[in-house]
N, C-alpha and C positions, 0 to 999 in steps of 0.2 A: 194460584197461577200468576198473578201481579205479582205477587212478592220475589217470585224465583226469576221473574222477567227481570225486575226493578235489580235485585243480584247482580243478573248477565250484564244489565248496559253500566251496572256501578263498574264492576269487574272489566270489562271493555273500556271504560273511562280510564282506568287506574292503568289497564296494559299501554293506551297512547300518550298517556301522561308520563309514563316512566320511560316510554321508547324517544317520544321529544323529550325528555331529561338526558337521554345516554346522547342524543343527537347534538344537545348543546352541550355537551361534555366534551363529546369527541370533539368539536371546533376549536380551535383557537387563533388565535390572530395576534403575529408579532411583528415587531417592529425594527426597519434596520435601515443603517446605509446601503445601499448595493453595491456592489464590490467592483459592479463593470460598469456602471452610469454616475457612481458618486453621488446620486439623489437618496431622498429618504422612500421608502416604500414600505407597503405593507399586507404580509403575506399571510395569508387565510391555509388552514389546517384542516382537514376532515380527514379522519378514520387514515390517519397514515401517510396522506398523499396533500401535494399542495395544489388547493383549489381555485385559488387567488394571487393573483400579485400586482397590488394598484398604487400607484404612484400618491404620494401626498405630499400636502404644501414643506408639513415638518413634524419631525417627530415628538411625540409629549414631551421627552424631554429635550428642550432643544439644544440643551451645550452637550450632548451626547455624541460621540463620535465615536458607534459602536457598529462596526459594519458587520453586515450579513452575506454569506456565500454559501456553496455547498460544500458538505462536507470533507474533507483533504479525503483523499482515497490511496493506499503505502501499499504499493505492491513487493513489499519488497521488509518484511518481519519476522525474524529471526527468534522472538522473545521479547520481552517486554516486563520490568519490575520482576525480577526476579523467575520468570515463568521462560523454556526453552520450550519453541516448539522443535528442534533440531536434534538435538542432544539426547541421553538417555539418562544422563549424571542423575537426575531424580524424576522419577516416572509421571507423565503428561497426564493430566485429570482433566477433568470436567468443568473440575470447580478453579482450575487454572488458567484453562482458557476464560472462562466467566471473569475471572481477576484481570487477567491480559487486558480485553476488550473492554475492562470497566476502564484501566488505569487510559489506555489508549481514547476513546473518549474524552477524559478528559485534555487530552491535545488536540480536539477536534478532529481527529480520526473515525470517520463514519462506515467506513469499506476500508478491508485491509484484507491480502491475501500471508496465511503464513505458511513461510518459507522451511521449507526442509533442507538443510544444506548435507554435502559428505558426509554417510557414514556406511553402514553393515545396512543390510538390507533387512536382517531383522529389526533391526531399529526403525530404520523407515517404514519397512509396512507395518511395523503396531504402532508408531506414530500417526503416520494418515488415517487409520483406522478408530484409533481415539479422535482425531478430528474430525472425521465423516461422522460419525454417529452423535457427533457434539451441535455442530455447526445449526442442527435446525429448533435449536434449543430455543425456547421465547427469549428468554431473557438474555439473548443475543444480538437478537431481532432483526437476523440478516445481515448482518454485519461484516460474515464472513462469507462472502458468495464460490470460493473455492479455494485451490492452494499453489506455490508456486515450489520447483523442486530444481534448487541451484545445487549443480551434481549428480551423482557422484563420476558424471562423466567428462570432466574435465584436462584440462592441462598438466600431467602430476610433477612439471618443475617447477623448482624453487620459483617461486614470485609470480610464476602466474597461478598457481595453485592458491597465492594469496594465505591463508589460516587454513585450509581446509585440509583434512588429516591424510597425510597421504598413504597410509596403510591401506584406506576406503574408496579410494581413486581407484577406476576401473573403465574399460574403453563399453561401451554403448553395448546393451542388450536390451532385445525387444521384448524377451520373456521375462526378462527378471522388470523389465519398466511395467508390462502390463501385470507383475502381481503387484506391483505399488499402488497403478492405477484402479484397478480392481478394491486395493483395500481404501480407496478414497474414494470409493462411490464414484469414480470418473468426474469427481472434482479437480482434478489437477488441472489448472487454467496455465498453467504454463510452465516449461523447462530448459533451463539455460545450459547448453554445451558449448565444448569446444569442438567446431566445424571439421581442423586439423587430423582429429583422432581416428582410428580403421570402423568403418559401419557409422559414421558418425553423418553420414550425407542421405543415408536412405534412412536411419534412426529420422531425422528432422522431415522427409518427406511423409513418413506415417504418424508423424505428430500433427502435422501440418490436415491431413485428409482426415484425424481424428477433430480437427478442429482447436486444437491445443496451440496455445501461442510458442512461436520457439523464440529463442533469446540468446545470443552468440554473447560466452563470458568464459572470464578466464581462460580462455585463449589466447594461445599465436599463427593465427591464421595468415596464410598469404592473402594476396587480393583475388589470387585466381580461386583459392577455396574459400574466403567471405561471399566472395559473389556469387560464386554456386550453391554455396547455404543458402541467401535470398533468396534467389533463380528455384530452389527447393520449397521455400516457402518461411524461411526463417524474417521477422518481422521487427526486433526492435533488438538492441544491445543492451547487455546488463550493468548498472553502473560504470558506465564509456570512461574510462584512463585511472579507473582501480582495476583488483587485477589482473597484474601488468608486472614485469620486471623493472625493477631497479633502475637498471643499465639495458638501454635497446639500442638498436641502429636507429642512426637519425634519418635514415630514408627507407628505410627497410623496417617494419613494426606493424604491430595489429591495429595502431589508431586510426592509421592513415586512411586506408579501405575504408576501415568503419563512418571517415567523416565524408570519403568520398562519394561512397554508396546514397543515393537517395533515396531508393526505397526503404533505407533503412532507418527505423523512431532510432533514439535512444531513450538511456535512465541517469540517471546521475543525482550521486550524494552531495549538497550545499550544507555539508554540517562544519566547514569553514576549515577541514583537517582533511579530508579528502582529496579534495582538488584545489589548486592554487584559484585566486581572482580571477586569473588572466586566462586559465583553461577553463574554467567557467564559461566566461565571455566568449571566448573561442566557440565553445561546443555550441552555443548559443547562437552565435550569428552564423555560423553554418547552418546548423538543422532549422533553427528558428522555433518558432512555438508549437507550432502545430506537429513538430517532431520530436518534443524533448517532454521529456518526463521527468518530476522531479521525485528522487525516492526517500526513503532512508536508510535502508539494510541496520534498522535497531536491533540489538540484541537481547538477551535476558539481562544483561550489567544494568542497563538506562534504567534510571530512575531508581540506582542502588548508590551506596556512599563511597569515595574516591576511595582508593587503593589496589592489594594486589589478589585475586583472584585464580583460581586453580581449574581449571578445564578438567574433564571428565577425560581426558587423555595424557593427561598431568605435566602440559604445556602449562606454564606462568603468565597473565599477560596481567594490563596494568591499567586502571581508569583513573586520571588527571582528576585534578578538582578542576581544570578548564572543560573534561568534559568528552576528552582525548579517550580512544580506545586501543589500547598499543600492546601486539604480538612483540615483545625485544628477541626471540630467536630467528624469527626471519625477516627480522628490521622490517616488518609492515602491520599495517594497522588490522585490527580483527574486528569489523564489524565497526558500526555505529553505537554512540549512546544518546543520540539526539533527534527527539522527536523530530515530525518531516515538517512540524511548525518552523523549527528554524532553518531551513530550508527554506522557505517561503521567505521570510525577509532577509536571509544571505543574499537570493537571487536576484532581490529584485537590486540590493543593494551594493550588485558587484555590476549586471547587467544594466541597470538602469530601465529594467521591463516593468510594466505598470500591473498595478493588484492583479488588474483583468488578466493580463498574459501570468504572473505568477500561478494565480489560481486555474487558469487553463492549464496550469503544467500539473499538481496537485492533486485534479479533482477530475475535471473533464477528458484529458487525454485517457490518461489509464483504463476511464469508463468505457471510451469507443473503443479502444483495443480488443477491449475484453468482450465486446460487446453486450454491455451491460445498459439498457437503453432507457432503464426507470431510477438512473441516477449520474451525478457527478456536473449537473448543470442546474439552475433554478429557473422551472418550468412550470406550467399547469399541468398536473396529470402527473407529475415525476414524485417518486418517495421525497417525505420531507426531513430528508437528510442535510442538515445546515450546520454552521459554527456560525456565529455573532464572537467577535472580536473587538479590541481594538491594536491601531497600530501604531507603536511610540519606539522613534528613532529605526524603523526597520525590526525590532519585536515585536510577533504576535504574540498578544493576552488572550488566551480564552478563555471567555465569560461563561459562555451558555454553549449544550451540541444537544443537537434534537437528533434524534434516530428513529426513523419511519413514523415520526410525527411526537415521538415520546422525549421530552428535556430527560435526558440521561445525566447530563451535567451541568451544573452552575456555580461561577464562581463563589 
């Protein structure tokens, strides 16, 4: 009887020895600049979630100039290394998106919503459909909290249509939107129309009561139909002065509204080809921080080697070795190749906005949008979604990207 006793309390020793084992496992504690205080601080880790954040004198290493923030958050990804989530040219896996979100990571991309642009509806709903049933995958780790669907109800002239195929350009349906949403689990966080088009104003009012963010894009909206999209329920713009035609009226255009409007966020690509300095700065000191988002609209090209490239619709377009993503049949550009990192120091470096306000556009706006309220700031209690960086002449390096408390990446 002693012996089988002596067993149980060995056995019960051995159980709380190895559960304090998993306990100091799960902790960790790193070390960073803070992005909004420029102090050193030091941020404690349990099971996912950050539990600590306390200031110190300086960091171990002290000529270290590697700041910590949370994760950039792209609403707005088309593809990524080689992987389309839009397209059908070669069929969406599992093991794709796993690649996607590994390569994205390492740009210190923690939350990314991806984007389904124009096409057949067959396409799209087996797209969303392999994304739904992906997304709750570990080895993702939330990463992906839902999707974003630019089209296929858009603008279908030249230049506001932008790249998007216009065979797949169609005016707004409810039925055909809810068998997309249906195949995405009612993950679609958001969809960008053009306000302009017939059903296109009570389309955005049932998006809007679903909860779903609307996003006024590739559009030419007058001011009296931007403002009844808001008044509907329509809440931010899709990268504000891409597109956009060519040639507009210089009093008469879709920008104007859009900067006019206050209740309305915007997005905007700073991958230095998109938008000049000066509309940068523009878009900026209008809406200001607390209304501007910074995106990327990357594609599958980024992070593939310069040259020319054949679309699944057997359009041509062209990737610079600067980095340029260039449609030459309808003289406009197709998408980004540039992670939303350089965005971040474009902006600050056209604007003159400090980390703090950069990374608010990045990381924290897109979060409250979406209402996502266990990340995109560094808190107690919030996932411990970070990037450690540094910053030299306006480039971010990133070192390290922890995702719900796991180092996913280091330099």
């Amino acid at each position: 009887m002693r012996l089988r006793n002596f067993k149980v309390v060995g056995l019960l020793f051995i159980s709380v020895f190895l559960v304090s084992l998993n306990q100091i496992n799960a902790q960790q504690m790193i070390e960073g600049i803070h992005y909004a205080t420029g102090k050193p601080v030091q941020i404690k880790i349990e099971n996912g979630k950050i539990t600590e954040i306390k200031s110190i004198q300086k960091l171990k290493d002290e000529n270290s100039k590697i700041y910590i923030a949370p994760g950039f958050f792209d609403n707005q990804v088309n593809g990524f290394a080689g992987v389309s989530f839009a397209f059908g040219e070669s069929d969406l896996t599992k093991e794709g998106i796993e690649k996607a979100t590994a390569e994205l990571w390492k740009k210190g991309v923690t939350t990314y919503l991806p984007t389904l642009t124009t096409n057949s509806q067959e396409v799209l709903v087996r797209n969303f459909a392999i994304l739904a049933n992906s997304v709750s995958d570990e080895k993702l780790r939330g990463s992906i909290p839902g999707f974003h669907l630019e089209g296929p109800y858009i603008n279908p002239e030249d230049g506001y249509r932008g790249a998007h195929p216009k065979q797949f350009v169609r005016l707004p349906n409810w039925n055909e939107f809810m068998e997309m949403y249906k195949a995405a689990n009612g993950k679609i966080l958001q969809v960008t129309i053009a306000p302009e088009l017939e059903g296109a104003q009570d389309f955005i009012k049932k998006c809007s009561e679903k909860g779903i963010v609307v996003a006024v894009g590739h559009h030419n909206a007058s001011k009296e139909q931007l403002d009844l999209a808001v008044k509907n329920g329509a809440k931010t713009s899709t990268h504000l002065g891409n597109g956009c035609a060519n040639m507009i009226n210089r009093h008469v255009n879709p920008l104007w509204p859009q900067l006019a409007n206050d209740d309305l966020m915007i997005s905007i690509i700073c991958d230095g080809f998109h938008l000049l300095p000066e509309e940068i700065k523009v878009f900026y000191k209008t809406k200001g921080v607390d209304k501007t988002i910074i995106t990327s609209d990357v594609t599958s090209y980024a992070a593939l080697e310069p040259g020319q490239y054949k679309t699944e619709t057997g359009e041509t377009i062209e990737l610079t070795k600067e980095g340029k993503l260039y449609y030459p049949a309808q003289n406009v550009l197709y998408g980004s190749a540039s992670p939303i990192t350089k965005g971040v120091g474009h902006v600050m470096e056209v604007t003159g906005c400090s980390l703090k306000d950069a990374i608010q556009m990045s990381s924290t706006n897109p979060a409250k949008l979406y209402k996502l309220d266990d990340r995109g700031v560094l808190e107690v209690g919030k996932r411990a979604d970070f990037v450690l960086f540094t910053l030299d002449d306006f480039v971010v390096n990133v070192q390290q990207t922890f995702v719900a408390g796991e180092k996913v990446f280091e330099q």
